[in-house]
N, C-alpha and C positions, 0 to 999 in steps of 0.2 A: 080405205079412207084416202081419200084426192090430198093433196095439200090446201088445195082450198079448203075444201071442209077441214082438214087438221087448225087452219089459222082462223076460221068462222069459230069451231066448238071451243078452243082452248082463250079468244077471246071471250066470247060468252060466259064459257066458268070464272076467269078472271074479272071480270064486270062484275056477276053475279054475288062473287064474295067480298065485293069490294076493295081489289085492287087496284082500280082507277081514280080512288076516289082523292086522291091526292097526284096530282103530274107528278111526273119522272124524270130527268133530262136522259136523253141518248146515252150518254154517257154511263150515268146509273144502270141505265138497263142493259149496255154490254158487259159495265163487272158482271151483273146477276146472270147473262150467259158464261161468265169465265167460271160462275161459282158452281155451275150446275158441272161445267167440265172438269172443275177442282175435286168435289166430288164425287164424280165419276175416277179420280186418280186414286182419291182415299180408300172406296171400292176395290180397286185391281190391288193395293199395296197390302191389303188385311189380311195375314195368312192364316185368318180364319173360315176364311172364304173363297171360291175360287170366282176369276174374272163374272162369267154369265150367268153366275146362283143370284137365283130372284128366293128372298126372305122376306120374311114380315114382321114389323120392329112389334111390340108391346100393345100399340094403336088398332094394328092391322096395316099402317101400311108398309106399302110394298117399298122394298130397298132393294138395292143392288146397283152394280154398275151398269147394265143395260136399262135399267130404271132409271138413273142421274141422266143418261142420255136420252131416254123420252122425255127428262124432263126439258133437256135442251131444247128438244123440238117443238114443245107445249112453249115454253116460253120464247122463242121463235116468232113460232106463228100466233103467239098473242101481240108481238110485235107488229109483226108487218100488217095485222089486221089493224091496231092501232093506230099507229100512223098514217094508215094508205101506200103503206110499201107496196108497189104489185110485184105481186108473184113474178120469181123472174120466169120468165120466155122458158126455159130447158125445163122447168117443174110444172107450168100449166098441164093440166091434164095427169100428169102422174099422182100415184100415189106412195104411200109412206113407204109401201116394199119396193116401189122403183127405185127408192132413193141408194144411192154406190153404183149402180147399173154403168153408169157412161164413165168411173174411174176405171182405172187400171187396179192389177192386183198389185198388192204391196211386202216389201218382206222388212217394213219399219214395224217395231217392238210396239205394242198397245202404247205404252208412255211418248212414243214420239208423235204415234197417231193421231194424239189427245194434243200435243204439244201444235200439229198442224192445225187442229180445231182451232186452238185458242191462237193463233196467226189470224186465220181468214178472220175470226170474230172482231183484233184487234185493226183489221186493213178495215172492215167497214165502220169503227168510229173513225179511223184517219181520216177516212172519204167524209164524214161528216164534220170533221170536227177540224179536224188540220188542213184539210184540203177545202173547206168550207162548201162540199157538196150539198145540195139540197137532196134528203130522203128522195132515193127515186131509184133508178135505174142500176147505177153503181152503186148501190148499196144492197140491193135487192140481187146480185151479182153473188155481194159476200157473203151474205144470210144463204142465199141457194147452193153458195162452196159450202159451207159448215154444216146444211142438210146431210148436202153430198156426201161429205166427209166424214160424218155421222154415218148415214147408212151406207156407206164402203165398211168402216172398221166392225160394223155389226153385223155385214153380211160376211165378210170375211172369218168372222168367229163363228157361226152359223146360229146367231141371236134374230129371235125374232121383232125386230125395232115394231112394228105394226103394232102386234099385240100389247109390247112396253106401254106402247102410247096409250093404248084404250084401254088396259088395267089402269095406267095413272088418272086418266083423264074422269075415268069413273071416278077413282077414290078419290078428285079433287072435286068433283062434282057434290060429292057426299060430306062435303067435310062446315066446317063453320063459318061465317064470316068473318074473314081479315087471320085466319088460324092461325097457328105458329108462332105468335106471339111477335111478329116481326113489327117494328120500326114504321115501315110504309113498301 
């Protein structure tokens, strides 16, 4: 799957279940990327579990900490389709397994990993919010670092992020309008 199409399909299911039906500020929606990262920390900390064990809660769905990170990307590229982010420049054309390809290897611990994630996440509200950037370029910069950075620490572990995303994106496809009992 392109990043294009990852940010078309995972827009589309989010539509579909009505999570648009209420505006978001930028804002809102890079906590809900920190939250996805958070949980992905909750995931590696459970010594019930190890880091890349995909489970299935009670529902059927699918958990795990490479799962908190497709959802990163699900919610991502419901973003950028969103707003009109374009896809930055170095992701056209790639797909979800390209993504880590152009970093380097790393010998930072999964927790600091996560800890860079949640960096790039927090420099593209800055760009938006503090530096009063208009969504555009620079920001689409930072979301394509946090892909990146995403699929580094997943290829690094030898997870297959691809697959994370298209088991999620199914069982969000499948699931109710507005689920989870969330707020908005």
């Amino acid at each position: 799957m392109t990043i294009e199409e990852l940010c078309k399909r995972s827009h589309d299911i989010a539509v579909s279940k009505g999570w648009h039906e209420q505006e978001r500020s930028f804002g809102e929606v890079v906590a809900l990327f920190h939250s996805e990262v958070s949980e992905a920390l909750e995931c590696f900390r459970d010594p019930a579990r190890q880091p890349g064990e995909i489970w299935r809660s009670g529902d059927g769905k699918p958990e795990g900490m490479v799962i908190e990170l497709a959802d990163l990307l699900i919610r991502l590229g419901d973003t950028i389709e969103d707003l009109g982010i374009p896809v930055d420049v170095k992701l056209v054309n790639h797909t979800v397994s390209d993504l880590g390809l152009g970093f380097d290897e790393t010998s930072e611990s999964l927790p600091e990993q996560l800890a860079d994630i949640h960096m790039v996440l927090s420099l593209a509200y800055q760009a938006t919010v503090l530096l009063r950037v208009e969504e555009g370029a620079e920001v689409a910069n930072w979301l394509a670092d946090a892909m990146e950075k995403t699929g580094r620490l997943c290829r690094s572990n030898g997870w297959d992020l691809e697959a994370a995303v298209e088991e999620k994106l199914k069982y969000n496809a499948a699931r109710t309008h507005r689920h989870g009992g969330k707020r908005a």
